[in-house]
gemmi code that builds the backbone of each chain (N, CA, C; Angstrom):
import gemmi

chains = {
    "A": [
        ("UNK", (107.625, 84.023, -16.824), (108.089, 84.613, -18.065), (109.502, 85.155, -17.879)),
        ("UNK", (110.419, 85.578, -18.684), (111.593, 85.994, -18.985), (111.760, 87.388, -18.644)),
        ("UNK", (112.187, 87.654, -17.728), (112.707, 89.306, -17.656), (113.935, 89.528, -17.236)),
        ("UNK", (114.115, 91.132, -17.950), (115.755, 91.376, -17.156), (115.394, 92.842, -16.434)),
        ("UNK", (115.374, 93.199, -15.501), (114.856, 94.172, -14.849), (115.935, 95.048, -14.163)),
        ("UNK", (115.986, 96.214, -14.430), (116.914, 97.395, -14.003), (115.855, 99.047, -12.962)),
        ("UNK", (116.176, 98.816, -12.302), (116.181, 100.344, -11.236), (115.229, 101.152, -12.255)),
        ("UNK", (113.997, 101.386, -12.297), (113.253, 102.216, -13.535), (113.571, 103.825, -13.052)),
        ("UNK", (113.569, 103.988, -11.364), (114.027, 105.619, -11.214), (115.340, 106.198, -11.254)),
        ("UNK", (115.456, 106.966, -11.220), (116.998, 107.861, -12.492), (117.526, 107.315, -10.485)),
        ("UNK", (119.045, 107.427, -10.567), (119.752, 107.141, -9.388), (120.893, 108.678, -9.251)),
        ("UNK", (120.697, 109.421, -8.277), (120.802, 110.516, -8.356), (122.182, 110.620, -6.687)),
        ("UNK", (123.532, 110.597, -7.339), (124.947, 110.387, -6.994), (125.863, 111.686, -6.825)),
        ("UNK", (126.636, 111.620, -5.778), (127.101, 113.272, -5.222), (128.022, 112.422, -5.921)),
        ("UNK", (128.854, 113.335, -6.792), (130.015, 113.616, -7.563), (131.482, 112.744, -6.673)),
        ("UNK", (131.755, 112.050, -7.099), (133.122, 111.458, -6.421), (132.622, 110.499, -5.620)),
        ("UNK", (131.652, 109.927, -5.282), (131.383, 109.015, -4.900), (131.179, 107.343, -5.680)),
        ("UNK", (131.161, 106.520, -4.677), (130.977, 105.475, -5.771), (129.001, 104.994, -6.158)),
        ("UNK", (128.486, 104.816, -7.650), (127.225, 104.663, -8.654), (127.406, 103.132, -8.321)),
        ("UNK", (126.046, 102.850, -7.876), (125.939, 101.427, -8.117), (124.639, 101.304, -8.855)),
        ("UNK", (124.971, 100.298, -10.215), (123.602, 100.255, -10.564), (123.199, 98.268, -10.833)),
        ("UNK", (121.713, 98.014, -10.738), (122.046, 96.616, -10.511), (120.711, 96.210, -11.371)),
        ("UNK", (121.254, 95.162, -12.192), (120.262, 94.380, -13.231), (120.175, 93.049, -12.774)),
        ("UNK", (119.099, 92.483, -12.565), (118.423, 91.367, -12.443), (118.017, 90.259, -13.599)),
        ("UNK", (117.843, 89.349, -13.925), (117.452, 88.821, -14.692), (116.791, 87.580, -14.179)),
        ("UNK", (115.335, 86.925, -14.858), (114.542, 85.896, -14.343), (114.531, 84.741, -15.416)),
        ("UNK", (114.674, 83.579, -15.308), (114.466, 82.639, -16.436), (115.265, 82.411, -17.717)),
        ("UNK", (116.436, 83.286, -17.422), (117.260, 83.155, -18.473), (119.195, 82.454, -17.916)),
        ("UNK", (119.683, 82.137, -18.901), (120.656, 81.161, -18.742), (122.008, 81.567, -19.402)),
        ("UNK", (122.600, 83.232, -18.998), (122.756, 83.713, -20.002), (124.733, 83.084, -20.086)),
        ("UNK", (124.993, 83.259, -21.220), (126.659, 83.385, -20.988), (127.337, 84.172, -20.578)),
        ("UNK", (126.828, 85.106, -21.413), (127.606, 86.783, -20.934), (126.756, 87.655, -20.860)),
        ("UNK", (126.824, 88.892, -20.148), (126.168, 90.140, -19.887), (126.998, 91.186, -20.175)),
        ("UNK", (126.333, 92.249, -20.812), (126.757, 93.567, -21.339), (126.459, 94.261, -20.419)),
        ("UNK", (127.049, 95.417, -20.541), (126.885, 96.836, -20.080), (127.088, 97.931, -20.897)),
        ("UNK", (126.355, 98.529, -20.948), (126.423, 99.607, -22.439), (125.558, 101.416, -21.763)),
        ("UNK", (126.134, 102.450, -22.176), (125.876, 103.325, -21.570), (125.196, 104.196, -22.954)),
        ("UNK", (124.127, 105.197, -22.526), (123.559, 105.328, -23.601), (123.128, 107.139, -23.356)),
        ("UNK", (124.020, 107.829, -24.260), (123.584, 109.517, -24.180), (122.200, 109.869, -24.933)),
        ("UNK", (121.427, 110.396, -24.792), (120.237, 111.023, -25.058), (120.380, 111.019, -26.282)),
        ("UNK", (119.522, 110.576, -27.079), (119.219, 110.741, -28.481), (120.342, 110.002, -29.347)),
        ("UNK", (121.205, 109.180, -28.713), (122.217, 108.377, -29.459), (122.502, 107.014, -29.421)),
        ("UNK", (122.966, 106.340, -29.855), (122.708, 104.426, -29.703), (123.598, 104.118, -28.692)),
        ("UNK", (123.498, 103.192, -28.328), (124.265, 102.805, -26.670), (125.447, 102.264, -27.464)),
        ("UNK", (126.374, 102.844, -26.516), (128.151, 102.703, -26.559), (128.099, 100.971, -25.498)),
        ("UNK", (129.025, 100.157, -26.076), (129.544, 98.670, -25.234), (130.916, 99.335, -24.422)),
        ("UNK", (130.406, 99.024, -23.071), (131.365, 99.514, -22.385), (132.114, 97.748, -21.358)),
        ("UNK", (131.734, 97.219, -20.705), (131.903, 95.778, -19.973), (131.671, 94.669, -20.756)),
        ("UNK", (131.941, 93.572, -20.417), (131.041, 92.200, -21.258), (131.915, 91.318, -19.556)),
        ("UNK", (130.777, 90.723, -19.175), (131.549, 89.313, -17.991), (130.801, 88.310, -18.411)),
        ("UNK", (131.541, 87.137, -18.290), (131.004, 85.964, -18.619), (130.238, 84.819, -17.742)),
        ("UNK", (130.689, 83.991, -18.297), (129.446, 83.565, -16.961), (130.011, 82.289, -16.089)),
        ("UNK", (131.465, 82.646, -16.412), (132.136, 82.072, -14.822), (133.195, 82.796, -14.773)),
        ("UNK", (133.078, 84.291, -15.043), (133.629, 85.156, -14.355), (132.897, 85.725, -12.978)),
        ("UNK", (133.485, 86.171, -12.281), (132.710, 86.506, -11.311), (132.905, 88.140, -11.065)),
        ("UNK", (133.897, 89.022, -11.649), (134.173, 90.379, -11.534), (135.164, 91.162, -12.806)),
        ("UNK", (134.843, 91.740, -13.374), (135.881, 92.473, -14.153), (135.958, 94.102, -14.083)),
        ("UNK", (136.844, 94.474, -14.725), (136.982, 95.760, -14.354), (137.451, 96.534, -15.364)),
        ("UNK", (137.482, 97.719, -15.391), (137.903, 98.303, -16.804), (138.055, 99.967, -16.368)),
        ("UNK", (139.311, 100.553, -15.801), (139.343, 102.219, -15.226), (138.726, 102.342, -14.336)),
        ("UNK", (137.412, 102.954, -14.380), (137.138, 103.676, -13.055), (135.329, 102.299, -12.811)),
        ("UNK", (135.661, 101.486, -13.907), (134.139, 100.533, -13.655), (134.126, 99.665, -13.426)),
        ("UNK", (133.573, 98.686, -12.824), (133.427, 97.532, -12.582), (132.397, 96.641, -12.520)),
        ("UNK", (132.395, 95.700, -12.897), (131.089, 94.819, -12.905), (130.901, 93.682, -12.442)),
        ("UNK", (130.119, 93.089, -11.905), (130.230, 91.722, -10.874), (129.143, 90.840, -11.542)),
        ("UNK", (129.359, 89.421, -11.326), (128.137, 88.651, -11.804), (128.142, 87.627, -11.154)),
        ("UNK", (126.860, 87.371, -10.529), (126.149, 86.343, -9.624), (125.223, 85.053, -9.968)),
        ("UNK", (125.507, 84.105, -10.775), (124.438, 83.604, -11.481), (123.660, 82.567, -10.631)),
        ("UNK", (123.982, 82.698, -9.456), (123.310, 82.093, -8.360), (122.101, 83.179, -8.246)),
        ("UNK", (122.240, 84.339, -7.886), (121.108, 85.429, -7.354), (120.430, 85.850, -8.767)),
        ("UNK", (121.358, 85.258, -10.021), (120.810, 85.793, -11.304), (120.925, 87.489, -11.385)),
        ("UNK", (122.127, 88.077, -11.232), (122.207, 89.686, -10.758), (123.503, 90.125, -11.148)),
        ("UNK", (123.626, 91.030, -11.853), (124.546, 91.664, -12.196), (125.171, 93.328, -11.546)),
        ("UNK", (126.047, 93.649, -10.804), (125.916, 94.656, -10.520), (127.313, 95.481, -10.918)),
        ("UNK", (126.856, 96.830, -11.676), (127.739, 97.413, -12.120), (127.890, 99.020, -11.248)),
        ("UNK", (129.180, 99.107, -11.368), (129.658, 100.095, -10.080), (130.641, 101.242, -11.111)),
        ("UNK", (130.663, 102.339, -10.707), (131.442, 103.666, -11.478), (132.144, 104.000, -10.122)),
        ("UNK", (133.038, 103.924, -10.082), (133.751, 104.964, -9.145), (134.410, 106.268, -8.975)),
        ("UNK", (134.726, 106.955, -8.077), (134.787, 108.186, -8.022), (134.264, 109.010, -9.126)),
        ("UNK", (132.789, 109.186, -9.126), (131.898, 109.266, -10.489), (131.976, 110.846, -10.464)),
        ("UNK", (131.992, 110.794, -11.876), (131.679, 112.517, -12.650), (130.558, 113.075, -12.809)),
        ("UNK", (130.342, 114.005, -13.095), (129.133, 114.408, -13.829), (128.993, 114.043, -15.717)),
        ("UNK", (130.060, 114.259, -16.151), (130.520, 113.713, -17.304), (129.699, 111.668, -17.141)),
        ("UNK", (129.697, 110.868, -16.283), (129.217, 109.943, -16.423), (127.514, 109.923, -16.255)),
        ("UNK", (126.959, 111.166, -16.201), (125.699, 110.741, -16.012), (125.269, 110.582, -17.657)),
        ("UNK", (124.498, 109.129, -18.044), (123.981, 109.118, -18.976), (122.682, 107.633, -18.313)),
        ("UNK", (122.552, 107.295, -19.229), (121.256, 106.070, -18.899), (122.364, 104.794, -19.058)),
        ("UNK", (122.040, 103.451, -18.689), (123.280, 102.604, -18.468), (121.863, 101.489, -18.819)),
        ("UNK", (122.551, 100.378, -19.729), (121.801, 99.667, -20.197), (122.584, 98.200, -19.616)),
        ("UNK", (121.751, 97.162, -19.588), (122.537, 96.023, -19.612), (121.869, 95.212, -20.135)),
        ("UNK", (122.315, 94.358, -20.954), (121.956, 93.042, -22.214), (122.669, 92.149, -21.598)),
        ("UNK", (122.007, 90.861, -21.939), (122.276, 89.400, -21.922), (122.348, 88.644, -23.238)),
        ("UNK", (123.217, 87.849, -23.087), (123.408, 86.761, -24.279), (122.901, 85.333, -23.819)),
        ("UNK", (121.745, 84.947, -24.694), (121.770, 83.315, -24.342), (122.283, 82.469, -24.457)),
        ("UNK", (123.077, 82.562, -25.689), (124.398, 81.998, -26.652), (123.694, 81.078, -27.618)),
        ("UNK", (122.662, 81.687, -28.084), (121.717, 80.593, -28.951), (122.172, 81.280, -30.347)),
        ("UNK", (121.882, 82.765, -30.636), (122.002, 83.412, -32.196), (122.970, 84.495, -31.850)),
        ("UNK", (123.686, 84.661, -30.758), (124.666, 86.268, -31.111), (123.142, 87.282, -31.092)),
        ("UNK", (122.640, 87.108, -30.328), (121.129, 87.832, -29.724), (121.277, 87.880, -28.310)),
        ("UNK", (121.325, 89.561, -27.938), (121.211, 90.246, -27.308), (119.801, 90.658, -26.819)),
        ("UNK", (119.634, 90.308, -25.190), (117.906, 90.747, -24.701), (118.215, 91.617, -23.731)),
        ("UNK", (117.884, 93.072, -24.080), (118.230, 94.238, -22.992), (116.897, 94.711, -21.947)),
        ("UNK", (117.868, 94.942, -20.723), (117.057, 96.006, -20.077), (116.862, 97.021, -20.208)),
        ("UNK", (115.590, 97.914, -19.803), (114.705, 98.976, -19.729), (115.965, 100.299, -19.390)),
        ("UNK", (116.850, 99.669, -19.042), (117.838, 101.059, -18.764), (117.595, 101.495, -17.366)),
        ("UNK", (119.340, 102.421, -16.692), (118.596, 103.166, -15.196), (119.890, 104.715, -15.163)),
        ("UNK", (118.368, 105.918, -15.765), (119.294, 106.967, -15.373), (120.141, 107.409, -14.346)),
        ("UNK", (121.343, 107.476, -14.884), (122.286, 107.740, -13.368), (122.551, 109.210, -13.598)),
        ("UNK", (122.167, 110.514, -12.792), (122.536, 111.387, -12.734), (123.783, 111.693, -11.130)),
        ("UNK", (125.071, 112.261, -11.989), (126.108, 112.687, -11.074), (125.996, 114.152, -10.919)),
        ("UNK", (125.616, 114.824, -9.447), (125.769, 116.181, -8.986), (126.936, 116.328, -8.703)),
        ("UNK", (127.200, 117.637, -9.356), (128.549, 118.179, -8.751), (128.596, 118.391, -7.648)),
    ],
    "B": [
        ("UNK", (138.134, 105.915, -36.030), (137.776, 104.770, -35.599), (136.394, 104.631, -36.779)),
        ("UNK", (136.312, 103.048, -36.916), (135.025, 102.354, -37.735), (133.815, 102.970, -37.221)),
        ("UNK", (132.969, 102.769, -37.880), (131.638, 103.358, -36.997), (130.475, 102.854, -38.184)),
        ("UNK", (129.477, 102.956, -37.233), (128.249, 102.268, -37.981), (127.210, 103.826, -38.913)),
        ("UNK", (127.278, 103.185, -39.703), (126.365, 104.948, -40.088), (125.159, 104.438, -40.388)),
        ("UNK", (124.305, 105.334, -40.081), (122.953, 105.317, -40.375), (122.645, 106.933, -40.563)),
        ("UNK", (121.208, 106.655, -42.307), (120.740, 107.509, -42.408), (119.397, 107.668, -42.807)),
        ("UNK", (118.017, 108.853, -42.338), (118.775, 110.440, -42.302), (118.824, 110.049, -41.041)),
        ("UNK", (118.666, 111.050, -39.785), (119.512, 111.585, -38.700), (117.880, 111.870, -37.871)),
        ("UNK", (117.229, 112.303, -38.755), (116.219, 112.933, -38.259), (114.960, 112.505, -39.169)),
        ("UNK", (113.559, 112.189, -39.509), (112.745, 111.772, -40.090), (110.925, 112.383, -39.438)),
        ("UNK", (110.319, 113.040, -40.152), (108.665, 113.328, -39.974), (108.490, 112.789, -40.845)),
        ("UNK", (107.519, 112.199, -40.959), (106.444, 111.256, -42.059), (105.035, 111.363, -41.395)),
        ("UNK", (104.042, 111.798, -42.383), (102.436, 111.896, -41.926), (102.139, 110.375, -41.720)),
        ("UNK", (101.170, 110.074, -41.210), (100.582, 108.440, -41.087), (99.992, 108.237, -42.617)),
        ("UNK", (100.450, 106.881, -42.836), (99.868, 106.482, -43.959), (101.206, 106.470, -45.407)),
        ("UNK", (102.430, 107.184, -45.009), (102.862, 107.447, -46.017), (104.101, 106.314, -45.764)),
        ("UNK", (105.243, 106.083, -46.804), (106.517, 105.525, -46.607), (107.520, 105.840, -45.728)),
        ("UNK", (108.066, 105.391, -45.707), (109.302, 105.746, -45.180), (110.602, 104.441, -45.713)),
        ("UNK", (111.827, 105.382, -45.422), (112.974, 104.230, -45.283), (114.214, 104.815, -44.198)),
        ("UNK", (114.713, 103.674, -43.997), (115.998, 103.856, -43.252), (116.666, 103.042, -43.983)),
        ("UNK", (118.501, 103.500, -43.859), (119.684, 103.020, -44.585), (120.659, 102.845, -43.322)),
        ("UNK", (121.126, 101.634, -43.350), (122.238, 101.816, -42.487), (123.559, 100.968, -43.070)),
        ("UNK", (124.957, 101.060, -42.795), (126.018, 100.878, -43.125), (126.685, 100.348, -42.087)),
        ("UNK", (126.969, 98.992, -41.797), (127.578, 98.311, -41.030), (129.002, 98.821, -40.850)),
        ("UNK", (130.050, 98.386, -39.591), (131.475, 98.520, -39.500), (131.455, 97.223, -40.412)),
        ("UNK", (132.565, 97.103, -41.521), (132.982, 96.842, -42.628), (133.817, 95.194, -41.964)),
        ("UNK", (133.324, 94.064, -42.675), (133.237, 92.988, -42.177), (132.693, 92.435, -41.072)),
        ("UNK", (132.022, 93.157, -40.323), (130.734, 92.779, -39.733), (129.588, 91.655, -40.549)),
        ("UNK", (129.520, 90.612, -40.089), (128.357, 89.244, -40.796), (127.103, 89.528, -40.350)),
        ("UNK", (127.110, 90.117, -38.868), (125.553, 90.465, -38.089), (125.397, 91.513, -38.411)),
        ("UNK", (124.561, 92.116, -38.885), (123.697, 93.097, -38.402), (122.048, 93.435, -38.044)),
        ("UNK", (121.903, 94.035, -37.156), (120.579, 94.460, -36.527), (119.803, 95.532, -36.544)),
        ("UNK", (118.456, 95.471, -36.515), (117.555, 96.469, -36.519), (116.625, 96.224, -35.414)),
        ("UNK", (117.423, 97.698, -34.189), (116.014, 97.314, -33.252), (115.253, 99.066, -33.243)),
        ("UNK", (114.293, 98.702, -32.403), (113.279, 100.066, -32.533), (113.258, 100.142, -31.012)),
        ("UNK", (113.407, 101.342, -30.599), (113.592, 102.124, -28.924), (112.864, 103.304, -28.452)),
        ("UNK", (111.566, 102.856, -27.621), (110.590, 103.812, -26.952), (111.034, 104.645, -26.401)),
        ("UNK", (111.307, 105.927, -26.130), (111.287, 106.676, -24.309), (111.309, 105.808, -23.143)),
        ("UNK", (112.673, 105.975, -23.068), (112.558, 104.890, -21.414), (112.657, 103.530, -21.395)),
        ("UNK", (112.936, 102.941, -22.814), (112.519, 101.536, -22.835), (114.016, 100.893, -23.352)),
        ("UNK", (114.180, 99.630, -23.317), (115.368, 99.556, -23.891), (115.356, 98.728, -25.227)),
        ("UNK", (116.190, 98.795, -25.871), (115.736, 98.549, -27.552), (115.041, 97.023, -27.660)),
        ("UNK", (114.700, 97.204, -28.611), (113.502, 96.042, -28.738), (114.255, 95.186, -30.147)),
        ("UNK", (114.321, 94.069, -30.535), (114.866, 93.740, -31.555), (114.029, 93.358, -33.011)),
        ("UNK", (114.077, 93.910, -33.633), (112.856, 93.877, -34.999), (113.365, 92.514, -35.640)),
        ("UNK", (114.428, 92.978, -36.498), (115.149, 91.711, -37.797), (116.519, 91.596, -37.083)),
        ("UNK", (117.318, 90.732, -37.308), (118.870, 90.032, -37.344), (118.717, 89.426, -38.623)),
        ("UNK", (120.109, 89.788, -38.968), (120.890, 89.535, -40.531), (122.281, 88.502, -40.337)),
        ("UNK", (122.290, 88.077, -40.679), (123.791, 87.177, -40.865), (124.282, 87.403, -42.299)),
        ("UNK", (124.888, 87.896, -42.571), (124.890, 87.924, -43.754), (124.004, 88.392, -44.560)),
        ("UNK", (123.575, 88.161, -45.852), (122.358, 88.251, -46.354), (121.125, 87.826, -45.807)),
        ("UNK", (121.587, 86.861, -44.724), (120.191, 86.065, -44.594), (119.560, 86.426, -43.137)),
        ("UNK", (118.434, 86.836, -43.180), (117.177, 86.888, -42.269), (117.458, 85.838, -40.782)),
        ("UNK", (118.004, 85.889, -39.844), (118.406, 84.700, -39.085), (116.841, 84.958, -37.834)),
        ("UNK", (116.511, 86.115, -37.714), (115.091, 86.343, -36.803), (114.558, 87.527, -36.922)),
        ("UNK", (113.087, 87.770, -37.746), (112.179, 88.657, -38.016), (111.473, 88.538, -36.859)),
        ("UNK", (110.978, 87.905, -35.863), (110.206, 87.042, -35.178), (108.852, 88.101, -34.219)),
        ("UNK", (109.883, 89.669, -34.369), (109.369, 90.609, -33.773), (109.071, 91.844, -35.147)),
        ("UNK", (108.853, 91.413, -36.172), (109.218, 92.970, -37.492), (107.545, 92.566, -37.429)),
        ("UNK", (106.702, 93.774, -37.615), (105.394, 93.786, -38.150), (105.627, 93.581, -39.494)),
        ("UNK", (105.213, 92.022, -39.884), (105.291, 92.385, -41.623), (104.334, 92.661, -42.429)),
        ("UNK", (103.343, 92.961, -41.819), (101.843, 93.520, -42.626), (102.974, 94.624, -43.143)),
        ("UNK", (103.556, 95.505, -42.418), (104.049, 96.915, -42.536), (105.543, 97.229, -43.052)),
        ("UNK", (105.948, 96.171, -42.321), (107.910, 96.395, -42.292), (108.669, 95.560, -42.532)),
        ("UNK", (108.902, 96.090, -43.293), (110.458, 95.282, -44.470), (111.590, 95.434, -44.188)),
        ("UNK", (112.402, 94.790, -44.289), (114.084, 94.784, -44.401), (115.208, 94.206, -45.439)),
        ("UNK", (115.982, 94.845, -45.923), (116.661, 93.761, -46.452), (118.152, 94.026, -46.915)),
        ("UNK", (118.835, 93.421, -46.796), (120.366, 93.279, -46.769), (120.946, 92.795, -48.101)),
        ("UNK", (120.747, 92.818, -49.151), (120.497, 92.747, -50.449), (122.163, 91.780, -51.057)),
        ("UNK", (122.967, 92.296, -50.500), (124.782, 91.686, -50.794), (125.420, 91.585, -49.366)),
        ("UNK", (124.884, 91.175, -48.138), (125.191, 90.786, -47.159), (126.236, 92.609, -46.399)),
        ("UNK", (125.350, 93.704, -46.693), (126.524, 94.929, -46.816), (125.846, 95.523, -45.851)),
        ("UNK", (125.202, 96.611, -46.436), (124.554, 97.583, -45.870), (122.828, 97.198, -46.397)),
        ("UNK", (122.096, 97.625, -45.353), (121.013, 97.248, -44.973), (119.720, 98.583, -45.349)),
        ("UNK", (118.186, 98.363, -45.463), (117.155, 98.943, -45.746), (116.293, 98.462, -44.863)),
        ("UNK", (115.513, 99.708, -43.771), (114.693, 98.952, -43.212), (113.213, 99.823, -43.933)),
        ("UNK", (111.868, 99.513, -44.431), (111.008, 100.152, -44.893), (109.667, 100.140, -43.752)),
        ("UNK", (108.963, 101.197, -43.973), (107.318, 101.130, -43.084), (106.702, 102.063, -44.275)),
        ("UNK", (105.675, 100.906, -44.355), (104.582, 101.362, -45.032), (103.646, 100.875, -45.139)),
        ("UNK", (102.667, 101.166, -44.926), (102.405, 102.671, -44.669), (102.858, 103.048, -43.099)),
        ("UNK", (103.442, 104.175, -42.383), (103.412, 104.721, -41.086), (102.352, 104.821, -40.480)),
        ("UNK", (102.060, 104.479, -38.922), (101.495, 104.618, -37.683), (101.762, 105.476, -36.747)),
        ("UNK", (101.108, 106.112, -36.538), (101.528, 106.970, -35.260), (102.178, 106.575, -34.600)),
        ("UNK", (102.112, 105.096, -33.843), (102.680, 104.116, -32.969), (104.010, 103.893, -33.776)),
        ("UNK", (104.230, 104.405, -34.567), (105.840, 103.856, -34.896), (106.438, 104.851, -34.593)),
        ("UNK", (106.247, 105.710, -34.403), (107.162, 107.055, -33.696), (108.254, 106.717, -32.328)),
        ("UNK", (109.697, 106.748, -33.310), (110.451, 105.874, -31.978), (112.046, 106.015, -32.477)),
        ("UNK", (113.258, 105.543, -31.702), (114.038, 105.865, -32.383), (114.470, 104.689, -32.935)),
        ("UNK", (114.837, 103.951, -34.364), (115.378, 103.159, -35.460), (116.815, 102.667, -34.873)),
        ("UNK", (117.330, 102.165, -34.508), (118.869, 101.759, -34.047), (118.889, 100.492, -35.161)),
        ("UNK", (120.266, 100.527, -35.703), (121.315, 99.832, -36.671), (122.212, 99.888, -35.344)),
        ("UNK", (122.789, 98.493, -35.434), (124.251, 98.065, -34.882), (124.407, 96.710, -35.605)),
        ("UNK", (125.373, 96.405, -35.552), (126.649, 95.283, -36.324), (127.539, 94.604, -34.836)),
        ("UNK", (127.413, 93.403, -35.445), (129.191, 92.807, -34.446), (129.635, 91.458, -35.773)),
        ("UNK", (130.786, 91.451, -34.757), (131.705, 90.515, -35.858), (131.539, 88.713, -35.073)),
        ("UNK", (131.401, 87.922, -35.748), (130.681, 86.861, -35.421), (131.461, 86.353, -35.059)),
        ("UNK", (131.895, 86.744, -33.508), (132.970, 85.839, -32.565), (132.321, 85.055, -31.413)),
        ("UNK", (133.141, 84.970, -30.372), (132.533, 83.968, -29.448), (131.952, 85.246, -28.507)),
        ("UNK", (131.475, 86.444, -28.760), (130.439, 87.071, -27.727), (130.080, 88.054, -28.985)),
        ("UNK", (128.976, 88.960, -28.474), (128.135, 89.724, -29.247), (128.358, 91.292, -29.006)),
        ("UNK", (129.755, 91.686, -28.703), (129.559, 93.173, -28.486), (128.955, 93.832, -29.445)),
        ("UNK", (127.873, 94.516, -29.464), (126.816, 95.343, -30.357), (127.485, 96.748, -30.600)),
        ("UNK", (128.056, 97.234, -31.934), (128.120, 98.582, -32.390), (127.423, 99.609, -32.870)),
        ("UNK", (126.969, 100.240, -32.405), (125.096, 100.588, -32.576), (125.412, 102.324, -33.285)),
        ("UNK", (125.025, 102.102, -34.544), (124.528, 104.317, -35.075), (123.912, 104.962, -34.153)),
        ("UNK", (124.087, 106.327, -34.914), (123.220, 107.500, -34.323), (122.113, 106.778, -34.047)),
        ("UNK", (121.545, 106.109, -34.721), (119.979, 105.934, -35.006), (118.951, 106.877, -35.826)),
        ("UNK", (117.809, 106.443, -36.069), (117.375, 107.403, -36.569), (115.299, 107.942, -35.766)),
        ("UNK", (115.608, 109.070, -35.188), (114.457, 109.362, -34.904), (113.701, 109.655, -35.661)),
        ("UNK", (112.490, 108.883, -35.367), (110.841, 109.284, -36.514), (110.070, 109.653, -35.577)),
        ("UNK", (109.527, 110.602, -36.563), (108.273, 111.044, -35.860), (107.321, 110.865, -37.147)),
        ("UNK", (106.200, 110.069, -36.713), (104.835, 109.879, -37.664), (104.019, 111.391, -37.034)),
        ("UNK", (103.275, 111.967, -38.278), (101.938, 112.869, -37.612), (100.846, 112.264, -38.294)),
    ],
}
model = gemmi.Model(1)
for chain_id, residues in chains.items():
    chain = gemmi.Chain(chain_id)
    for i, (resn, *xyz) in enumerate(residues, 1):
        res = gemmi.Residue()
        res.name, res.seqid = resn, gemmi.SeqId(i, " ")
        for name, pos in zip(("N", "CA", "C"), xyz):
            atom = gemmi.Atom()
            atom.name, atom.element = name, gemmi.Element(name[0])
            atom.pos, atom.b_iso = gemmi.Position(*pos), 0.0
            res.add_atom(atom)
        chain.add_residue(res)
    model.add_chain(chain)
structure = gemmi.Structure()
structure.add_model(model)
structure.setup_entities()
């Protein structure tokens, strides 16, 4: 069956260090993958998009890598805040309808 | 900056009774979406709109839940009657029908059924 699977326990990061968080996906063929970060009680913000013969992009202090050999996406925060702890989502595109299939999410909490 | 609105903000409804949600796309947006989001889970996709038109219900309970986009604008999603089990938060987002799908997603709207 089809899954996209993310870290289900919160990932818990000393302040200034570098957040790695990493989404998987099984059976799917996607074009592009999202990354979208999501504050408590509010709709997830689009923060990345890589495609699918990109192999790394970057955007300030984030970055995101994509493997479509291992089927794995891994997204990285650097010198992380506390200000960045929120839940971090990542979606796939099949490129069939402009339909988006997300993962379960993985809380990242940053200690000061 | 554009932004997607959705309303109310906040929603209780007893089981058994109506409800609605309203949401307001960023303005020339062709897609818009209605997904529904558990605790912990990541959004689930109910209806997609293209325009006026219905492009995948495939997941909307329609014994219960309606939608509809009436002038390809702003959108109505309905439950009725409410379930306890629908207690969840409502997400509206929009994108503009290019060659990728960045999703612009509202407040949303939390329900709580009693």
């Amino acid at each position: 069956s089809q899954k996209i699977e993310q870290n289900s326990e919160a990932l818990n990061i000393q302040e200034g260090k570098t957040a790695t968080l990493t989404c998987n996906y099984t059976n799917y063929s996607p074009a592009y993958l999202q990354w979208y970060r999501q504050d408590p009680g509010r709709g997830p913000v689009f923060l990345l998009l890589i495609r699918e013969n990109e192999k790394e992009k970057r955007k300030e202090r984030l970055k995101v890598t994509f493997d479509t050999t291992l089927k794995q996406s891994l997204f990285h925060i650097t010198a992380s805040q506390p200000a960045d702890s929120a839940t971090y989502l990542c979606a796939l595109d099949e490129r069939s309808n402009y339909q988006l299939i997300w993962g379960a999410g993985t809380k990242l909490i940053i200690k000061p | 900056e554009a932004e997607v609105a959705q309303s109310p903000r906040y929603k209780i409804t007893e089981k058994s009774q109506a409800v609605a949600f309203w949401c307001d796309p960023i303005s020339g947006h062709a897609t818009l979406y209605w997904y529904r989001q558990i605790l912990g889970q990541g959004p689930e996709l109910l209806v997609q709109f293209q325009d006026e038109s219905v492009v995948d219900d495939s997941q909307l309970p329609k014994d219960r839940f309606s939608a509809e986009r009436l002038k390809g604008v702003d959108s109505t999603l309905k439950i009725q009657p409410a379930e306890l089990g629908d207690s969840a938060m409502y997400l509206c987002a929009s994108s503009a029908q290019t060659d990728y799908t960045e999703a612009f997603f509202g407040q949303g709207t939390r329900l709580t059924v009693v």
